[in-house]
C-alpha positions in Angstrom: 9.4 -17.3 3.7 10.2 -18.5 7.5 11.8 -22.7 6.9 9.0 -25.2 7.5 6.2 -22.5 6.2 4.0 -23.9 3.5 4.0 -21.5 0.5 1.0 -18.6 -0.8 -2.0 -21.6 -1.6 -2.8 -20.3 -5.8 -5.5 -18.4 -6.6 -8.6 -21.5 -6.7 -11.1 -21.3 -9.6 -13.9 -19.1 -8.6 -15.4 -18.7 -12.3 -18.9 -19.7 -12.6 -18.7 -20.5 -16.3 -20.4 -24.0 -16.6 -20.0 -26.0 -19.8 -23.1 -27.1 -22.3 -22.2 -30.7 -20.8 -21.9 -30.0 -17.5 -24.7 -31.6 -15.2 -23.7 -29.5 -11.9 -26.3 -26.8 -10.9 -25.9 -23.4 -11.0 -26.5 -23.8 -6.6 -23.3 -25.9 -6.3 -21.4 -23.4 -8.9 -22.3 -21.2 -7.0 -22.0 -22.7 -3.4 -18.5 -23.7 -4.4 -17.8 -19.9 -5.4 -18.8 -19.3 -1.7 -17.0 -21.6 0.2 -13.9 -21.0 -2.0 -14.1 -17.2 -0.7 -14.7 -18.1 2.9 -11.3 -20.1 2.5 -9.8 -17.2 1.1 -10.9 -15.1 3.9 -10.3 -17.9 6.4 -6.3 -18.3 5.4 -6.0 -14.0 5.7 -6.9 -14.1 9.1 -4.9 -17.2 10.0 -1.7 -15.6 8.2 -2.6 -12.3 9.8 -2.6 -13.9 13.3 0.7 -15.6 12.1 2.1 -12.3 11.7 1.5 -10.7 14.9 2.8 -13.7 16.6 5.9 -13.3 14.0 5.6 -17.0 12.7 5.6 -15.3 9.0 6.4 -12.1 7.1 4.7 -9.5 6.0 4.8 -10.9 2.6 3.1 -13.9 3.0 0.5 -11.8 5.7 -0.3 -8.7 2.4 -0.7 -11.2 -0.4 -3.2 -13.8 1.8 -4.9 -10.2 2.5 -5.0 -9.5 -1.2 -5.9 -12.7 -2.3 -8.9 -12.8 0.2 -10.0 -9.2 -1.7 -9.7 -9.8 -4.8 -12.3 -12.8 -4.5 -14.4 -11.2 -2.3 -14.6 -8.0 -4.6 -15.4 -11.2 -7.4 -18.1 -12.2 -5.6 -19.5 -8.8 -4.8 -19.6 -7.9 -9.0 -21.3 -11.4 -9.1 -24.1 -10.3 -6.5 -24.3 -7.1 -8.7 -25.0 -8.5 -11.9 -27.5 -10.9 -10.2 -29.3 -8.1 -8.6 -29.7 -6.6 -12.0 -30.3 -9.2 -13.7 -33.2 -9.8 -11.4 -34.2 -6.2 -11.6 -34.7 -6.3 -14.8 -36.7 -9.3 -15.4 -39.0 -7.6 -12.1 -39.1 -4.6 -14.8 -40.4 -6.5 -17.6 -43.4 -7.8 -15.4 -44.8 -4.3 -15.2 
């Protein structure tokens, strides 16, 4: 890590799991799950521009990259299970 660099942000809570006492809807679960993956995209392409002007390693440029996949790839099983989910209830109408 180059001095003065702030270190890899951790992994933020992208789960949708909501609690019998929670009061938040499932929107703003889910609204939060999206800006939380825009972020994550957001700081790859900031630390990928901080790489090809060689303010920061490699390092730091591959695991913002990975980060930003792995919650994307999150959010595209979400979108799957939602689409079936809703397919299926479409299946029962007929």
């Amino acid at each position: 890590m180059i001095i003065g660099e702030k270190p890899p942000v951790a992994l933020p809570d992208l789960s949708l799991q909501a609690s019998a006492e929670s009061s938040v809807p499932a929107r703003d679960s889910f609204g939060s799950l999206l800006e939380g993956v825009d972020e994550s995209l957001k700081q790859a392409d900031t630390s990928a521009a901080r790489y090809a002007a060689g303010q920061t390693d490699i390092t730091n440029a591959v695991l913002s990259a990975e980060q930003a996949t792995v919650h994307f790839d999150y959010l595209m099983a979400i979108r799957r299970q939602a689409l079936a989910a809703y397919q299926q209830i479409m299946n029962l109408a007929y």
